[in-house]
C-alpha positions in Angstrom: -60.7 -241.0 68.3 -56.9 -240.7 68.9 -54.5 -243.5 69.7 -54.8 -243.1 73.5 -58.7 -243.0 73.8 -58.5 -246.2 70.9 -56.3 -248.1 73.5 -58.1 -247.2 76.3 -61.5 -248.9 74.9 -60.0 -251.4 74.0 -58.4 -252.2 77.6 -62.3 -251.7 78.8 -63.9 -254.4 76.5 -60.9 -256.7 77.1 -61.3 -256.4 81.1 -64.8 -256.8 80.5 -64.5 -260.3 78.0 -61.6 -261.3 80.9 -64.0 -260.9 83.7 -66.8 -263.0 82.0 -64.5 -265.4 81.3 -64.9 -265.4 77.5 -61.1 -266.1 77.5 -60.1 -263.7 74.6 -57.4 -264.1 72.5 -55.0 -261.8 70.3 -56.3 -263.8 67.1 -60.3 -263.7 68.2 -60.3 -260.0 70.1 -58.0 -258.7 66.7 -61.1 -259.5 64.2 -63.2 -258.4 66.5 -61.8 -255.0 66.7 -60.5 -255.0 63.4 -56.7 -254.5 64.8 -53.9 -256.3 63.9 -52.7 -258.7 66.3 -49.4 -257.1 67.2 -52.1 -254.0 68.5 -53.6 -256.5 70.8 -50.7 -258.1 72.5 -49.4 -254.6 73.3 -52.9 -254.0 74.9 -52.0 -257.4 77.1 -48.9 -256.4 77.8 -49.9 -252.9 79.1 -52.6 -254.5 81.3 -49.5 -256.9 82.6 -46.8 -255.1 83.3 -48.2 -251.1 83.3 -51.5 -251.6 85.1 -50.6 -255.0 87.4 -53.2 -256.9 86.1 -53.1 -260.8 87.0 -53.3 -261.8 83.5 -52.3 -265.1 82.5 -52.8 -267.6 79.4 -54.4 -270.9 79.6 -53.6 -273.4 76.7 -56.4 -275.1 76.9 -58.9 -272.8 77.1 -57.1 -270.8 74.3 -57.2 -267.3 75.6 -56.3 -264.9 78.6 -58.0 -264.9 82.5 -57.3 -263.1 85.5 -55.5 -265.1 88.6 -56.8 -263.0 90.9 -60.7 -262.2 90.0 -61.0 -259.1 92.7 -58.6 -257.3 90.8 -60.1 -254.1 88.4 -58.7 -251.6 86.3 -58.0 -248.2 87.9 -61.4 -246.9 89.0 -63.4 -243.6 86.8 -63.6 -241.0 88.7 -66.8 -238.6 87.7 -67.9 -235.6 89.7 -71.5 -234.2 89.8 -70.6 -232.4 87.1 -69.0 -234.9 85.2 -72.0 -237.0 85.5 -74.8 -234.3 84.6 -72.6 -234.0 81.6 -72.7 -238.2 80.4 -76.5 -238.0 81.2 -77.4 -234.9 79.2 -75.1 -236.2 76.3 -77.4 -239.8 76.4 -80.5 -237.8 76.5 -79.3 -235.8 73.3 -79.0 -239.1 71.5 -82.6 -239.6 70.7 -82.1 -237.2 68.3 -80.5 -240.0 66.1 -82.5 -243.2 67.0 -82.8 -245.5 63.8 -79.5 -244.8 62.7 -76.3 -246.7 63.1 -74.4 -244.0 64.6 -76.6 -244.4 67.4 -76.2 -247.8 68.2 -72.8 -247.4 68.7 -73.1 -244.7 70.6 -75.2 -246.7 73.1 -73.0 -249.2 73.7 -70.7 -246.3 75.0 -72.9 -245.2 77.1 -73.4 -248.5 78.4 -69.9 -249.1 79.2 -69.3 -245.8 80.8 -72.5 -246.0 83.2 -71.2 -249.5 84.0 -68.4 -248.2 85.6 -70.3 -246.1 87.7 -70.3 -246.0 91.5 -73.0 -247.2 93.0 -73.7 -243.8 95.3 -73.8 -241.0 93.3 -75.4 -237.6 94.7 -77.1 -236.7 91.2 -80.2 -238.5 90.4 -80.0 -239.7 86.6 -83.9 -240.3 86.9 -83.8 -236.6 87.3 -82.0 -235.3 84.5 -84.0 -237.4 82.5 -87.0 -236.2 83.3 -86.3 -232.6 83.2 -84.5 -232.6 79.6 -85.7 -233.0 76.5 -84.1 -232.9 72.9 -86.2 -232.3 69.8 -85.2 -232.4 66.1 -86.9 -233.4 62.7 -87.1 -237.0 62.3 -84.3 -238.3 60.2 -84.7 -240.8 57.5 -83.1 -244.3 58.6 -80.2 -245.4 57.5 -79.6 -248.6 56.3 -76.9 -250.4 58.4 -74.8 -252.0 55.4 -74.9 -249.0 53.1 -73.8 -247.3 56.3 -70.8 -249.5 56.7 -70.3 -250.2 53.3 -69.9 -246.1 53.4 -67.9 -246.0 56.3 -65.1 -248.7 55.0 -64.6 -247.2 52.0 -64.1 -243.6 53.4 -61.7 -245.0 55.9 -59.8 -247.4 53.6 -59.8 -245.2 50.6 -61.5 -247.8 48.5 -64.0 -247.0 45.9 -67.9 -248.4 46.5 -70.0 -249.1 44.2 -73.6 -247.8 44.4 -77.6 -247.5 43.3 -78.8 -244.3 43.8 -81.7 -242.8 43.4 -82.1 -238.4 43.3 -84.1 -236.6 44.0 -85.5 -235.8 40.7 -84.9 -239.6 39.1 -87.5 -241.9 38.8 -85.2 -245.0 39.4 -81.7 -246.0 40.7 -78.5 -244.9 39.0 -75.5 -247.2 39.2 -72.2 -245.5 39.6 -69.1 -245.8 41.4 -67.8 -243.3 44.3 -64.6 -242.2 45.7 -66.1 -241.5 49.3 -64.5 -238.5 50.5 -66.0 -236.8 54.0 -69.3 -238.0 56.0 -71.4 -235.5 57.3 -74.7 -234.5 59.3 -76.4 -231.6 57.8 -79.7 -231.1 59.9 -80.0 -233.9 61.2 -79.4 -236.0 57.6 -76.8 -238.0 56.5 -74.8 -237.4 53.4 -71.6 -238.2 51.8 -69.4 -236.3 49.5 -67.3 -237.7 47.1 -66.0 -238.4 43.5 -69.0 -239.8 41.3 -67.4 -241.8 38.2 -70.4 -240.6 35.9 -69.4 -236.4 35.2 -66.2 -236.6 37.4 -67.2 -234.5 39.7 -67.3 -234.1 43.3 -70.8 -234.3 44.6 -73.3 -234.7 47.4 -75.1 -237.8 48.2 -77.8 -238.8 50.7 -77.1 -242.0 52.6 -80.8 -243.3 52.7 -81.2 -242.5 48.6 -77.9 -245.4 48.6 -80.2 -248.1 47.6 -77.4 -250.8 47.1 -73.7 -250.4 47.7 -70.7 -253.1 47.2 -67.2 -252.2 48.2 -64.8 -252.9 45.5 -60.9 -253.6 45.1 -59.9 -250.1 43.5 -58.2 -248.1 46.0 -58.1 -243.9 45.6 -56.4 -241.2 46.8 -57.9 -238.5 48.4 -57.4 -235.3 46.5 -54.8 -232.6 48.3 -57.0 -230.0 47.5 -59.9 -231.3 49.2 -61.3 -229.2 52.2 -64.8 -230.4 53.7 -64.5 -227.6 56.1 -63.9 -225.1 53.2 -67.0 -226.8 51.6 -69.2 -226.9 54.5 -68.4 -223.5 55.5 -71.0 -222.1 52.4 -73.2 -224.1 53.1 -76.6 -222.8 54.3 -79.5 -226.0 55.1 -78.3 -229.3 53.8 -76.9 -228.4 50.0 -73.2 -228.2 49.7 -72.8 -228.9 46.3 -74.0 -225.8 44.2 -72.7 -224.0 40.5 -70.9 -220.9 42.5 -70.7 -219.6 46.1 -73.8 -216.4 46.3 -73.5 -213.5 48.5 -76.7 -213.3 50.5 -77.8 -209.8 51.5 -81.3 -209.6 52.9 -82.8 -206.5 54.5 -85.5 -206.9 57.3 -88.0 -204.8 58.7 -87.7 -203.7 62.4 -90.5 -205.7 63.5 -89.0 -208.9 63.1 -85.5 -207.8 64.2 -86.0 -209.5 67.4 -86.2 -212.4 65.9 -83.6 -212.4 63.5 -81.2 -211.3 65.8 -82.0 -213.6 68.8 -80.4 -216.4 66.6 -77.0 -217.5 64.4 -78.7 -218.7 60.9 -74.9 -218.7 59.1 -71.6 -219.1 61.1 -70.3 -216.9 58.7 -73.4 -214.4 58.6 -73.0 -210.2 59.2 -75.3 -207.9 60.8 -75.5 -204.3 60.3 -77.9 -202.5 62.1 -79.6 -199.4 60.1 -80.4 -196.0 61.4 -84.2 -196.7 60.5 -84.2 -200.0 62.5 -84.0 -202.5 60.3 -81.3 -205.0 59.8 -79.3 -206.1 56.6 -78.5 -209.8 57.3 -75.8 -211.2 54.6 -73.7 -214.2 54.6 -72.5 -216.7 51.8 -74.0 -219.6 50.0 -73.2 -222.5 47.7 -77.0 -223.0 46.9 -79.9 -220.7 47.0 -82.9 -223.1 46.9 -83.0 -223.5 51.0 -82.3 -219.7 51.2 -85.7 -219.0 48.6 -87.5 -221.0 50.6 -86.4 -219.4 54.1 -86.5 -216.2 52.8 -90.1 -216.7 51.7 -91.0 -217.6 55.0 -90.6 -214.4 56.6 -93.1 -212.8 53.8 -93.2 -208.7 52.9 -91.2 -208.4 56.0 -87.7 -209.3 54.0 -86.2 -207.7 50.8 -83.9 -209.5 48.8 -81.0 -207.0 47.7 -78.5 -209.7 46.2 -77.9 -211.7 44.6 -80.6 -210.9 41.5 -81.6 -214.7 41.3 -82.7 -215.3 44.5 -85.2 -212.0 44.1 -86.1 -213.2 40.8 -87.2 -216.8 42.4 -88.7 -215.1 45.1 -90.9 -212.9 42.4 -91.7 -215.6 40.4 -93.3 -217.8 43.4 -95.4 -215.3 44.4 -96.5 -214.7 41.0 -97.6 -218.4 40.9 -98.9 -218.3 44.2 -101.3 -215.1 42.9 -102.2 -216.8 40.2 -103.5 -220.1 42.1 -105.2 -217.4 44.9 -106.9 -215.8 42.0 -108.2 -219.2 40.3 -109.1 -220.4 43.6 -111.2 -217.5 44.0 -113.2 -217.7 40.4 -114.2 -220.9 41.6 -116.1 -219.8 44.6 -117.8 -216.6 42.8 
């Protein structure tokens, strides 16, 4: 959010705590908004003297109310368009309920259909019905790992966590540098400096079992490029030993479906003179490729790298093997 659009919530909540005469002050709506003070009396003073409010202080009450209650900040104006664009955004939220993200992003919502007009030509009841968004469930979040998470990253101050991986049978204490948030598939991770090899790596936020925010500030490394990192990755791993160049050739009964999609942003498709399609693009892990690759069965071959054949080879090796023992049972 840039200055302009930080300002300009903050105007709305402040017209709205006016309006139901809460009386908010610089000192009261500052911690609420975690602003300093000086931020908040410049918000006053635009209301004032740029927009025309009414606004006035009264002593005894301690904080700020309007003069002249039928006056309201300049009016939102939404076209049909506009509109079918909120509601459709809303509706794409349920892909995140049970996190924090999406609490927040309610009360939004909330504020912008607020201001509303009361005749619109597009029913929401409508859009509702006729949309629907679909996604793995996420795991939840917890809310103060979550924030804990969040104030570290944004105050460059180190945290201090449990966490469990995926192969560990219990917790690990360490301390992070939390560098870039992201959402990878619908799951929330953070990448950052781990105290314990040094290292930058990837963490899931619902592993974060415990996490304390500490008084050792860091500095965020100039080399570091989440973009760069996130541009390899292929699923949810970012984090791997080397970047792999992924070349997969696929029979021409499945090219329809290969091609009717994007699987990489950075994938290339050549089309052969036999049909078939050579798919390639890079990787920082091959694990999620093995197991997508696997999927689409004798229809794909594997031409690099040599690894990802080789896991490929030695599933379906195992795989034999259990078919075989499965069928010395029954005979």
């Amino acid at each position: 959010m840039n200055r302009t659009q930080a300002q300009f919530a903050r105007l709305l909540e402040l017209d709205r705590c006016i309006r139901a005469g809460r009386y908010p002050n610089c000192l009261t709506f500052a911690k609420e908004w975690e602003v300093s003070q000086k931020t908040v009396q410049r918000d006053m003073d635009f209301l004032k003297y740029q927009l025309h409010a009414p606004l006035e202080y009264d002593r005894g009450k301690k904080g700020f109310f309007y003069t002249e209650p039928t006056w309201f900040l300049p009016s939102l104006s939404l076209n049909e368009g506009d509109l079918f664009a909120l509601l459709v955004a809303s509706k794409a939220l349920e892909q995140y309920r049970g996190t924090p993200v999406a609490k927040d992003l309610e009360r939004v919502f909330a504020k912008l259909a607020g201001m509303l007009p009361d005749k619109i030509s597009l029913r929401p009841e409508l859009v509702f019905s006729r949309f629907s968004f679909s996604s793995p469930p996420a795991k939840p979040v917890n809310e103060n790992i979550w924030t804990c998470v969040v104030r570290g990253l944004l105050t460059q101050t180190k945290i201090k966590i449990s966490y469990r991986s995926m192969e560990a049978t219990a917790a690990k204490d360490r301390m992070l540098s939390p560098y870039h948030i992201a959402n990878l598939q619908g799951e929330w991770y953070v990448l950052g400096h781990s105290d314990i090899d040094g290292e930058i790596r990837q963490f899931a936020l619902p592993r974060i079992q415990k996490g304390k925010l500490t008084d050792q500030h860091f500095d965020m490394p100039n080399d570091f490029d989440p973009d760069k990192m996130l541009g390899n990755t292929f699923g949810r791993f970012v984090i791997g030993d080397k970047i792999h160049e992924v070349r997969l050739l696929f029979d021409k009964e499945v090219v329809p479906w290969v091609l009717e999609r994007q699987w990489h942003h950075k994938q290339h498709v050549i089309t052969c003179p036999d049909g078939k399609v050579e798919l390639s693009f890079p990787a920082t892990g091959l694990f999620e490729v093995f197991r997508w690759a696997l999927a689409w069965g004798h229809h794909v071959k594997v031409l690099t790298p040599a690894e990802l054949s080789k896991m490929i080879v030695d599933e379906i090796k195992e795989m034999s093997n259990i078919l075989r023992g499965a069928e010395s049972t029954l005979h």
